[in-house]
N, C-alpha and C positions, 0 to 999 in steps of 0.2 A: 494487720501485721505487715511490719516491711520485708522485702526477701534481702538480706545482706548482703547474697552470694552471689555476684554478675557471673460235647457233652460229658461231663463224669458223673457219677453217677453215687448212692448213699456211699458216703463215710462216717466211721467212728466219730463221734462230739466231742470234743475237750469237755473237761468237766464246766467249764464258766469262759464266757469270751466277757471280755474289757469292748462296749462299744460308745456312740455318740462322739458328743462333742466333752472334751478331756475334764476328769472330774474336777471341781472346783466348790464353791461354798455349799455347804450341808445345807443352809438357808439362808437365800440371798438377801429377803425382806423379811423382815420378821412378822409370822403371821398373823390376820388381820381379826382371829377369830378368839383370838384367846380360850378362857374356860367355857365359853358360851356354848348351846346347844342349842342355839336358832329359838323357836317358837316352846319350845319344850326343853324341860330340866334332865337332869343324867337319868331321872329312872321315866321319864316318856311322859309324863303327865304335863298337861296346856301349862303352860308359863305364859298367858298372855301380853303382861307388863314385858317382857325380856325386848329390847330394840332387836330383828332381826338383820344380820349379816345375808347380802344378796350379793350373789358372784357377779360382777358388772356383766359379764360374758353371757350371765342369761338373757341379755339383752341385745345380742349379735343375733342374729336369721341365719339359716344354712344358706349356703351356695350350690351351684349344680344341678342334678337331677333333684337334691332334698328339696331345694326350693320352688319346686314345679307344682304348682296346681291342681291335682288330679285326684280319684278315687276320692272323693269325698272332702280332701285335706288341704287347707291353702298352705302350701307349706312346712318346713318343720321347725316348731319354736318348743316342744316338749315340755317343761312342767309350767312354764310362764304365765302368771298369773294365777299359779295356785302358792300353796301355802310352802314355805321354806323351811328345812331342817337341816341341821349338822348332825352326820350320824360317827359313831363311833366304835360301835359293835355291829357284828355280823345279824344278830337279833332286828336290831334298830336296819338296819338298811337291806335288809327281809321286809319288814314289814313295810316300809316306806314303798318302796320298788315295787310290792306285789299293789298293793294300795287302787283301787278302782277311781278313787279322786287324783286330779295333777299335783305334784308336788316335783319342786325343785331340793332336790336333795344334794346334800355340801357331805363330801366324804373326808374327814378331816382326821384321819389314821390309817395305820396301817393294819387291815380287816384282815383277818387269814379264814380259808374255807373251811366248813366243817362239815362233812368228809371231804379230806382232798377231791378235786373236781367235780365238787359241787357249782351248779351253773344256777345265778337265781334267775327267777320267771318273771322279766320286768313285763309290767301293763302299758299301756298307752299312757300316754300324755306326761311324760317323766324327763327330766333332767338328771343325769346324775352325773356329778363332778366335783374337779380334787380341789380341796384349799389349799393354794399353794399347790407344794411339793408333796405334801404330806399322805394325798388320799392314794392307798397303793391295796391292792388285791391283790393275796397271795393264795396258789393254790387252786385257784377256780375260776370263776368269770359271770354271765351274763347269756340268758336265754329269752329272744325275743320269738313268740310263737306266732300262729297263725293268727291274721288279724289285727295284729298290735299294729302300733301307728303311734305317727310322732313322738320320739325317743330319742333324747340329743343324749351320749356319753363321751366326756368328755375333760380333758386333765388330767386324766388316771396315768398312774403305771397299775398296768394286769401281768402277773409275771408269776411261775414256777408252779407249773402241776408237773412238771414232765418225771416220770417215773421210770429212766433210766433205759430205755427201749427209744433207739432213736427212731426206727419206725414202726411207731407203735401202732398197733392194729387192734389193740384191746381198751387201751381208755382213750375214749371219748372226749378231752376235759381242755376244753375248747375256751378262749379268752373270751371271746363274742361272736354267738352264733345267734342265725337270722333265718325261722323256715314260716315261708310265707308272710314275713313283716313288711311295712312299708314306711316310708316316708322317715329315715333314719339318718343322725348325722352322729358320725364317730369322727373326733376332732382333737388334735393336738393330747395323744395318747401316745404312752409310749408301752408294747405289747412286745412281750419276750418270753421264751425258754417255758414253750405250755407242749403236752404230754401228745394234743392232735395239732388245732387249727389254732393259728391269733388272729383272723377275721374268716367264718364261715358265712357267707352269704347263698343262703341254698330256699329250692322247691319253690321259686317264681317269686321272692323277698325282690320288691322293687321301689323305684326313687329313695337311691342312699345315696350320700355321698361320703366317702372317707379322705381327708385332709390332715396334713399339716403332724403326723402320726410317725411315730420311730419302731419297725418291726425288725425282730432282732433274733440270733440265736435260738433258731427254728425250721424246722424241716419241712412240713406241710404248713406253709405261711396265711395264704390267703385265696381263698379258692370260692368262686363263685358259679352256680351253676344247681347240680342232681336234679335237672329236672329234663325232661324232653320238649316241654312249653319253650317260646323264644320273648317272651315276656321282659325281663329285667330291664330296668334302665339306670342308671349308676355312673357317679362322678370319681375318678382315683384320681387327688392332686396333694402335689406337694409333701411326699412320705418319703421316707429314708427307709430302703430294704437292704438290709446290714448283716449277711453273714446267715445268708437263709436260702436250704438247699431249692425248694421247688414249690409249687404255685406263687409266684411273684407280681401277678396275680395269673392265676388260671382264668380265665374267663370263660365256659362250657354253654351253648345255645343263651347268649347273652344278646339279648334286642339290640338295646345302644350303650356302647363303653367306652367313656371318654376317660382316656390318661392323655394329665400335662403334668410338667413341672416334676416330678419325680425323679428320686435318683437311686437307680440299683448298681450297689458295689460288691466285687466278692473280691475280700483281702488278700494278697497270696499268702503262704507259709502258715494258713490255720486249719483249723480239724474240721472245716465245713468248706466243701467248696458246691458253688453254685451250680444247679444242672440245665435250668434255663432262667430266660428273665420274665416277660412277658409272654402270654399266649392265645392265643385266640384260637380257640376250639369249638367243635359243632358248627351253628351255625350262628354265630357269634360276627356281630359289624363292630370292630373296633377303631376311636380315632385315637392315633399316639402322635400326642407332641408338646416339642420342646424339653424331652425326658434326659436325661446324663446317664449313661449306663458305660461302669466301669469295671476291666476285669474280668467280664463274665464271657462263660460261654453259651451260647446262643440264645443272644439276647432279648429277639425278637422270632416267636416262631408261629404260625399259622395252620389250622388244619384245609388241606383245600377247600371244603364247604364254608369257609370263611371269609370273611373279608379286615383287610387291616390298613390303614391310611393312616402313612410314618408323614411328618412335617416338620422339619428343625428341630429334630431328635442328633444327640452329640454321641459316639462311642469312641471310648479312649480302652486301648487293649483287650476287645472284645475277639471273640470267636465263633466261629459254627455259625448257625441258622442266623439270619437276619434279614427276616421277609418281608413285605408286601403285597397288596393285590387282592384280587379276589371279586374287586367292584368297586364301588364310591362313597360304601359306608352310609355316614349321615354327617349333617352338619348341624354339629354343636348348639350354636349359636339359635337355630332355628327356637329352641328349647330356654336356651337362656344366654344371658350376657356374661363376659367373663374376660381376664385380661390376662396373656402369657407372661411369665418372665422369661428374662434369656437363659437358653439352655446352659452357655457357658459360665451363668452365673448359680443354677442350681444348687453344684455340692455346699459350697458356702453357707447360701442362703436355709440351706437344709441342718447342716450341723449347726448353726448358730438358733431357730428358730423351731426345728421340730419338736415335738415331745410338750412334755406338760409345760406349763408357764408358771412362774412365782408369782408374775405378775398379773394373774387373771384380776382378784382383786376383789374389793366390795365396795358394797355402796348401802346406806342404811337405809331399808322400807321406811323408818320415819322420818327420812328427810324429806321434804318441801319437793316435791316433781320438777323435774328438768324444762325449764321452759325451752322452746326449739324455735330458731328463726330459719329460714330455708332460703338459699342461695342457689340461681341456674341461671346459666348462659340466654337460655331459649325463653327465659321471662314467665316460666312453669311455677318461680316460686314468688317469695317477697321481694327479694331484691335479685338486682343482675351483678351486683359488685360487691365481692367479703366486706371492702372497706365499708360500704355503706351498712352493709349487716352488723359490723362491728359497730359504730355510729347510733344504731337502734338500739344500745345494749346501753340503760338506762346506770348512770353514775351513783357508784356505791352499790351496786346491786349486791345482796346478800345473799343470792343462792345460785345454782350452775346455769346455763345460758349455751345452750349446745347450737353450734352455725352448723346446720348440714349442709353441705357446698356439693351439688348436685357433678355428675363428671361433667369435664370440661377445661381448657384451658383460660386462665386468669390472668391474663397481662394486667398488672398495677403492683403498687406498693399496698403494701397493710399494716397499721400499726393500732395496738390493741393496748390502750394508753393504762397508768396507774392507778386512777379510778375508776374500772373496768375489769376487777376478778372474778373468778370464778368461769372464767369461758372456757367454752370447748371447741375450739376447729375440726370437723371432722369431714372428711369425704364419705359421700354416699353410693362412690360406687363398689362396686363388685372386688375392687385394687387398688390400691393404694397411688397406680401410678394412671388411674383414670380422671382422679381430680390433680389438677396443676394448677399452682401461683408463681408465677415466672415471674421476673422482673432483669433489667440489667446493667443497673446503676455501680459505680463504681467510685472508690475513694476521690478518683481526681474527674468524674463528670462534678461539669459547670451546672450548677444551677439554675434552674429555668428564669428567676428573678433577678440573675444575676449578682447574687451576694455571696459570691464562692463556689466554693466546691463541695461535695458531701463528707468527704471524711468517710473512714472506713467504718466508724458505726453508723453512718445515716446512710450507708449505700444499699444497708438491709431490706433486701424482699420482705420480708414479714419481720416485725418489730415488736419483741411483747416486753411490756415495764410492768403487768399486773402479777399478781403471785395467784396461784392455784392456777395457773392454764395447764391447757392441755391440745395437745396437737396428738391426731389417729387420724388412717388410711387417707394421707393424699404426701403428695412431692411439693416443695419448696424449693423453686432453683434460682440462682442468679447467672441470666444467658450473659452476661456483660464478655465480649470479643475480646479476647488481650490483641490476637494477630491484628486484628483492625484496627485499633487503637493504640501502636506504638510510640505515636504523640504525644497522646496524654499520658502526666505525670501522675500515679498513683492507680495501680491497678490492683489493690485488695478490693473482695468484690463478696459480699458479705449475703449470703442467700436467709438466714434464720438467726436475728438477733434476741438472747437473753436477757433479760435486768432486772428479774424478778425470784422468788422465792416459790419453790415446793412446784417448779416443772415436770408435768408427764409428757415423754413425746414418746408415742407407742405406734409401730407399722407403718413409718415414716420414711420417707426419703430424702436427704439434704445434700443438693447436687451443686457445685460449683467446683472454680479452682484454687485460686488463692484463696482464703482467711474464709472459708463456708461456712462456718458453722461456730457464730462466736457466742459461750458461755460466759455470761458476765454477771454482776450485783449490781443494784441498783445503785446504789453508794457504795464509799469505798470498806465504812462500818456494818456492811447488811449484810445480810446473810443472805444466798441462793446457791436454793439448793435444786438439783436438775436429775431427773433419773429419764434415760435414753434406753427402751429397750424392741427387740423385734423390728429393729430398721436398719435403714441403710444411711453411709454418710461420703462422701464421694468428694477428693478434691488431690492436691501438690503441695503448697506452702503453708504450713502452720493452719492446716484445714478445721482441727479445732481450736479453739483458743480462748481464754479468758480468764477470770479471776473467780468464775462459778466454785463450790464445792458439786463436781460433776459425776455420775457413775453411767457409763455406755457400758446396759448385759448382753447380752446374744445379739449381738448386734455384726453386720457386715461393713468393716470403716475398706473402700476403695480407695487406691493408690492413683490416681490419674500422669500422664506426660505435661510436660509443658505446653504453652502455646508453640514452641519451636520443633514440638519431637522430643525432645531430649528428656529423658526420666532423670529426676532430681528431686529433693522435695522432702519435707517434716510433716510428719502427722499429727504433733501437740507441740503447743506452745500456751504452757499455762504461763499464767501473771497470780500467784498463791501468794495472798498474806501470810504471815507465818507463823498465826496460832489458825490456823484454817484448812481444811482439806482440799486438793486441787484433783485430779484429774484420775477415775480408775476405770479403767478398762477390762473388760472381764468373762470370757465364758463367751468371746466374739472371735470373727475370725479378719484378718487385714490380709487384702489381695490385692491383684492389679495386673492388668497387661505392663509393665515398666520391665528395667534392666534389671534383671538380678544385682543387691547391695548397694542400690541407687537412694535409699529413703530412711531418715532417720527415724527412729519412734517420737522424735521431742526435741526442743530447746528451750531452754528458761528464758522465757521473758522478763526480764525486769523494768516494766512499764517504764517509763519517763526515766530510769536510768535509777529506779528505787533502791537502794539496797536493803532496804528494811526487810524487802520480797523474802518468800521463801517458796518460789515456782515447784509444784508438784503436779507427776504421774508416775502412776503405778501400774504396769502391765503383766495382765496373773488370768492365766487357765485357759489362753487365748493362742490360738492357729496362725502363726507366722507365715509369711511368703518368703523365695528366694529374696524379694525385692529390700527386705530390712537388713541392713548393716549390721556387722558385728560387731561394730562398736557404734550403737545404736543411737545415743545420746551426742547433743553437739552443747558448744558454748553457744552465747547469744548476747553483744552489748559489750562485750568486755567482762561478762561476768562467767562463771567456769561453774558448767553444772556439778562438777562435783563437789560445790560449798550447798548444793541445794539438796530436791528427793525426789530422786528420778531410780527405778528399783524394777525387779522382772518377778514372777513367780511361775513354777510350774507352764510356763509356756511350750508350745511343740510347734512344727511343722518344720521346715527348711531353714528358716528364720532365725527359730531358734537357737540358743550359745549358753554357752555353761557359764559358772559366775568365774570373773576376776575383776580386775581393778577397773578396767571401761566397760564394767556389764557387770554391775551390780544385783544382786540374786536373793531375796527376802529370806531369811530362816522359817521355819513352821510356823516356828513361838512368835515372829513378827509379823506373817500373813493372817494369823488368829486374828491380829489388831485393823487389819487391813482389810473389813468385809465390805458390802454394799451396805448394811445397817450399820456401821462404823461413819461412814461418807453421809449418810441421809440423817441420823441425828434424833433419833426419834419417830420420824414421817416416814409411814407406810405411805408407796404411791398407790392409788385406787383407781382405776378407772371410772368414771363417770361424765 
């Protein structure tokens, strides 16, 4: 694209707190399960013929402590490789969960306990997780005893035993409690408004890790420890602690405690406020870092016999206690590998990506197995260059073809041609931002053969024209200098180009400045279709853009400066045919170091001067920065977005503006029409 423009202590609970990221679609993809019930019919009996439904997600490894080695257990992968069910009653997922065989169980409703605060007795070797949205525990929770092992839970919402006694001392009835468990991953959950505990980890329960989790509207949160043993070893990363008086986590005679990436906020003006944040008690070695703690009071506090090691920890309106000391802890690392995000990027990345996922997703057991080619720098795999992995990937292939690109950075271009579907780019490491494919070619670099210049689609770092890719866990950047390069003419600088149909790019990063991130068809008659969720997208001019039918969910879109300093700059610039869907944004959050009111949401492009166009974006249920204009929307070309559809819904934060004539505002009855299954057409995205 061209740029035109030269300590307190218990209080009373409200009866319900409003938290997360702001409500938005009932359901965003429509789920992937239908009437099915996996392996088995609605009253439990073998349905062998049934295709099972497999959450792609059982097929992720924990991270942290869960991943470690030890006690007898490589790890934790929990029912994997045993037999798969969708359960739907409290009966059926009793039975499953106690079950002495592995099973991967799909909680695909909302179960309620019977008797309130009943806690079921999961066994070892168990998966259980939500389809979708859908799988929600009410009332009760999860008891992993002495001995259990390897136990992934995960995608759940577990929420309401609490029986009106804010500190209750009489029911027990706890989200997920842990005595003497091991090897345990609790994972992108969202735990709220339970009667005790929504994560006990007690009586020497060790290698857990809890990740990526929304704890909410709760008083005794998460407390690890009742034991006088210094045993435990345990990973806290990446949870949203939201309106929760006390243990934030407690950690009591804890071996090794590693919290990163977390973010504890206590809101002002509501009926909970926070008593501390973090603690390190006993004789408890804690390492904290990279955490965002806002609001609270004593955010960080240690008992002397303690040790706590703060590192690139943010506090914005904190009070009281905020300790360190005690000795040197341990290092992490030693244990396992692992990559920080920036603190200051935290809350974002937290309200856009905590809690269950729609997109978890499936993949059918009777499909044809994933052939895998393996990519590293260090010559550990088959090849040392994507391009060339790509290359290997045999024309017209029929079934998925996964590149594991070991960490590492990837100076080349990529391009993953038309006869070439079904691929998966995926990074292997620990972050998303441990594998990199850099590149820095730009619309007006000369070509090395000297037949021109690239043009702003061939200036793309990675180039996909196949339908069904998939891009997970690695960054995409185009390094292209604009300061350096003031001579040259043409500085759109294109890090991730699209020209295909039924796009997944899931835990992504697409980092540039100008024109980063361009969504396009293959022809001008095709159809592509693109679903962006759980990443990040980072750029100034018309950062995304295309003619794609595109949907960005939970996702973090950055506002960048110019190469001069100066904050300016559009965040879409669709090119939408006009029986076609263009651009929705949704249930994400847009930030940025930039000037307050510096940044438009959009311009309609009208490619080549088209009129026929009818450029479309839709921004609904998404966290604004000071940095968006109030009159959000620009022309572009000579053409006046308000002959196009450019529209807001339910958005908040700073940003934010009510509707009038330059801020166009959806009605109910017209956001009903405007969902992510409205924009995809049919296509559930799956991972695989």
């Amino acid at each position: 694209m061209t740029d035109t423009r030269s300590t307190s202590r218990h209080r009373r609970r409200r009866p319900a707190l409003a938290v997360g990221v702001p409500l938005a679609l009932t359901a965003a993809v429509a789920m992937a399960y239908g009437t099915d019930v996996g392996l088995f019919g609605e009253d439990g009996r073998a349905n062998a013929s049934a295709a099972t439904a497999v959450p792609a997600s059982v097929l992720d490894a924990a991270d942290g402590f869960a991943s470690v080695k030890a006690l007898g257990q490589d790890g934790t992968y929990g029912g994997r490789g045993g037999t798969v069910v969708t359960v739907k009653s409290l009966a059926d997922l009793e039975r499953y969960a106690t079950a002495p065989e592995p099973y991967v169980i799909v909680v695909a409703a909302t179960i309620t306990m019977n008797p309130v605060g009943k806690e079921i007795k999961v066994a070892s070797d168990k998966t259980i997780v939500g389809a979708g949205t859908s799988g929600q525990i009410v009332g009760g929770g999860f008891f992993l005893g002495q001995g259990v092992h390897n136990v992934i839970i995960r995608n759940l919402t577990i929420r309401d035993s609490y029986q009106g006694i804010w500190n209750d001392k009489d029911h027990d009835f706890d989200a997920i409690q842990m005595d003497g468990a091991h090897h345990v991953w609790v994972d992108h959950n969202d735990l709220r408004h339970m009667a005790d505990g929504l994560i006990d980890v007690r009586k020497d329960s060790t290698y857990v890790t809890v990740s990526w989790n929304k704890l909410s509207d709760n008083n005794k949160t998460f407390g690890i420890g009742w034991t006088e043993n210094v045993t435990t070893d345990l990973t806290i990363h990446h949870n949203w602690f939201r309106e929760t008086e006390q243990r934030n986590p407690s950690t009591d005679n804890v071996a090794r405690a590693h919290l990163y990436n977390n973010y504890l906020q206590d809101v002002p003006g509501t009926d909970i406020t926070t008593s501390y944040g973090n603690y390190a008690r006993g004789r408890t070695k804690m390492v904290l870092e990279n955490s965002y703690f806002e609001g609270l009071a004593n955010p960080v506090t240690r008992d002397t016999t303690a040790a706590v090691v703060q590192r690139g920890n943010v506090f914005k309106g904190t009070s009281g206690r905020n300790e360190s000391g005690g000795g040197a802890a341990f290092d992490p690392k030693t244990y396992y590998g692992y990559t920080l995000d920036s603190a200051a990027d935290v809350p974002a990345l937290l309200k856009a990506g905590a809690g269950p996922r729609t997109t978890i997703g499936t993949v059918s057991t009777t499909a044809a197995a994933a052939t895998t080619i393996t990519v590293a720098k260090d010559g550990s795999g088959q090849y040392t260059s994507v391009q060339k992995a790509v290359d290997a990937v045999p024309a017209g292939n029929g079934s998925r073809v996964v590149i594991s690109v070991a960490p590492g950075t990837y100076r080349e271009t990529v391009k993953v041609p038309a006869n070439k579907p079904h691929v998966t780019l995926q990074g292997s490491g620990g972050s998303r931002k441990d594998t990199v494919i850099v590149y820095g070619n730009a619309a007006g670099t000369p070509k090395p053969d000297g037949s021109g210049t690239y043009g702003t689609s061939g200036s793309a770092t990675v180039a996909v024209e196949a339908d069904d890719f998939q891009a997970r866990n690695l960054t995409i950047t185009n390094s292209f200098d604009e300061r350096a390069n003031q001579s040259l003419s043409g500085h759109q600088a294109v890090a991730l180009r699209t020209a295909a149909d039924k796009v997944l790019l899931d835990g992504v990063i697409v980092d540039g400045d100008q024109d980063t991130l361009l969504l396009d068809t293959a022809a001008r008659d095709r159809l592509g279709r693109v679903y962006v969720t759980n990443s990040y997208i980072a750029g100034n001019v018309d950062f995304v853009f295309g003619r794609a039918s595109a949907v960005i969910d939970r996702s973090v879109l950055t506002l960048k400066k110019r190469w001069d300093g100066t904050s300016a700059g559009y965040l879409t610039a669709p090119s939408t045919a006009a029986d076609r869907k263009g651009f929705l944004i949704t249930r994400s959050v847009v930030n940025g170091d930039v000037t307050a009111g510096s940044f438009f949401l959009g311009r309609n492009w009208h490619a080549g001067g088209d009129a026929s166009l009818d450029p479309q974006t839709t921004v609904r249920d998404t966290q604004l920065s000071a940095a968006i204009k109030t009159t959000p929307w620009a022309d572009m070309g000579g053409f006046s977005w308000k002959d196009d559809r450019f529209a807001e819904y339910r958005n908040t934060g700073p940003g934010a503006g009510t509707a009038s004539s330059n801020r166009p505002q959806l009605t109910d009855s017209q956001a009903a029409g405007q969902e992510t299954a409205d924009w995809l057409g049919g296509w559930t995205p799956t991972a695989s």
